[in-house]
N, C-alpha and C positions, 0 to 999 in steps of 0.2 A: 086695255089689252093691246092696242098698237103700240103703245108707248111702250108697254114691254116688250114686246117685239123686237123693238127698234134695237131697242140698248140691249138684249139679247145678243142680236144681228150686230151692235157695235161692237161686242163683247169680246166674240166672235171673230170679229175682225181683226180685232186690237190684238190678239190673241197669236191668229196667223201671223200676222205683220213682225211679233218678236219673234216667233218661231221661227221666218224665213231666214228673219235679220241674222239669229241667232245662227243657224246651220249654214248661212253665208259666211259666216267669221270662223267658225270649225272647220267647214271645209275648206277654206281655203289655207289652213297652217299645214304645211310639210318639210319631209323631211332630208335636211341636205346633209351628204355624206364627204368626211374629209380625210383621205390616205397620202400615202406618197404618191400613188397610181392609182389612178381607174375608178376617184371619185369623182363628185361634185369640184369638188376643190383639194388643194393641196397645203390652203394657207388658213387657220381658222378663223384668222382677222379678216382674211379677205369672203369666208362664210359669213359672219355675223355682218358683215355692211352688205351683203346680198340679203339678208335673212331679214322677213317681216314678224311684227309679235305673234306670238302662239306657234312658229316654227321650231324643233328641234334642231341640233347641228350633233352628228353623230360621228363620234370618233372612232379612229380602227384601234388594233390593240398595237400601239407603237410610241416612238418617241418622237414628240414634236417639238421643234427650236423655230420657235416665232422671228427671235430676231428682234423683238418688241416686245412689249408690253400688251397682253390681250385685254383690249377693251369693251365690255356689249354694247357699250351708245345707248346707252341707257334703254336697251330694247329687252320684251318681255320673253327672253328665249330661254330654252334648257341646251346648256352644253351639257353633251353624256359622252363618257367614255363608254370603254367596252370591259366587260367582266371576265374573270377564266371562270373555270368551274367550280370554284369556291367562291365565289360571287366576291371577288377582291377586283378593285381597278386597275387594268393594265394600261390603261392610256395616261404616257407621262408627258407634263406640260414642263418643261425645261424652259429655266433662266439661264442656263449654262454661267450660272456665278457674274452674268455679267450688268442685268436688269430684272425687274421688277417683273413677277407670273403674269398677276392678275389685277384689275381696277374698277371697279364700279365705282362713278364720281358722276354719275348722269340721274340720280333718283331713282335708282333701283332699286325693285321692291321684291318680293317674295315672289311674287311671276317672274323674275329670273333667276332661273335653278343652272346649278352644279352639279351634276351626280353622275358619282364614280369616277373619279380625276385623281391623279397623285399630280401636286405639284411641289415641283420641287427645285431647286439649285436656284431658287432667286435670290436676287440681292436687290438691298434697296440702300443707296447711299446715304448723307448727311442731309444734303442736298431733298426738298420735298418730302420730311416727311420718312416713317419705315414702311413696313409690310413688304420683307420680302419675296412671300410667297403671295401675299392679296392687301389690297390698301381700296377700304371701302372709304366715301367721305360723301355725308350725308344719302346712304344709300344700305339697304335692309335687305338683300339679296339671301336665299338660299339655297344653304348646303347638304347635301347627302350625301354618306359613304366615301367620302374624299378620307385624302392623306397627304398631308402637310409636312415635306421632309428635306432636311439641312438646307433650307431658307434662313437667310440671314440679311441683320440690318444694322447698319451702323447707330442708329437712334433705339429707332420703338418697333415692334412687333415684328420679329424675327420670321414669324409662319405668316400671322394675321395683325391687320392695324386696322382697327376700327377709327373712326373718327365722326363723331354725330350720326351714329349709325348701329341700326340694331337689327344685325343679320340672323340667321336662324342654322343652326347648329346641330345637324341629327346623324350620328355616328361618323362623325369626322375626327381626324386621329393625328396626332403630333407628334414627329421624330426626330430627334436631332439639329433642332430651329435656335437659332442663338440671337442675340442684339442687345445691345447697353441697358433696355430697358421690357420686360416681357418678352423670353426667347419663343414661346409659343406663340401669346396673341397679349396685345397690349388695347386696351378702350379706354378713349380718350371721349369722354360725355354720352357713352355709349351704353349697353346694353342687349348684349345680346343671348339670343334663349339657345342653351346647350343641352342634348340629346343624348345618353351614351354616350 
């Protein structure tokens, strides 16, 4: 009867101990906001390298020109735009025709979400490769409710360019994406699962 006790009482333990662990790693993901004004940040590059895994990065309903290429560092976050009232994305992420949107190339998995993004006017040169609105490489990242539009690539994947990579795909939409080779989305040993 002690014996069972005991391991009861470890049980028990063992028990509380994830639970704590676990509400420690919850509680501590929040959520950072990016406008022109009177957010957290104003750069969304410069969000994600502030941003630990399980935090959000929340976008206003506007146009953003990185300037760069936004990369997550291979971090487990959700970039979310903002919706109007027909639940469409108004947060556009701009290449302004002159670089690449988007890049998962750090083993990013399906703990990093997309949702609600239009991205649009990238380019991806000769030069590394297409995807000029996203170039995943080796990296499995997902998508929601996105919109992929007139991104272009001198090679492969005008909107999207997989590569060793099998991202997840659920009502994501493609407009006007052009490149030599797959104007939408080109997969290169890839794989990926499409939604709507």
């Amino acid at each position: 009867m002690n014996c069972m006790y005991r391991m009861n009482h470890m049980y028990r333990t063992l028990l509380a101990t994830v639970a704590l662990a676990f509400s420690s790693v919850t509680a501590s993901a929040s959520t950072i906001t990016v406008c022109a004004s009177g957010c957290d940040y104003t750069s969304i590059n410069a969000a994600i390298s502030a941003a630990s895994d399980g935090d959000v990065i929340q976008l206003a309903a506007e146009t953003y020109f990185e300037g760069a290429v936004i990369d997550t560092d291979g971090k487990a976050i959700t970039l979310r735009g903002a919706l109007n009232e027909d639940y469409e994305p108004v947060s556009f992420l701009d290449g302004a025709g002159t670089h690449r949107v988007l890049i998962c190339q750090s083993g990013e998995t399906a703990a990093t979400v997309f949702d609600g993004l239009v991205i649009q006017n990238g380019y991806a040169g000769d030069v590394g490769g297409g995807g000029g609105g996203m170039y995943n490489l080796a990296s499995s990242p997902d998508l929601t409710n996105c919109l992929f539009a007139v991104n272009s690539a001198d090679s492969y994947g005008g909107g999207i360019y997989n590569f060793s990579s099998n991202p997840t795909l659920a009502g994501v939409r493609f407009e006007g994406n052009s490149a030599g080779f797959g104007g939408g989305m080109f997969n290169n040993s890839s794989s990926p699962e499409l939604t709507n």
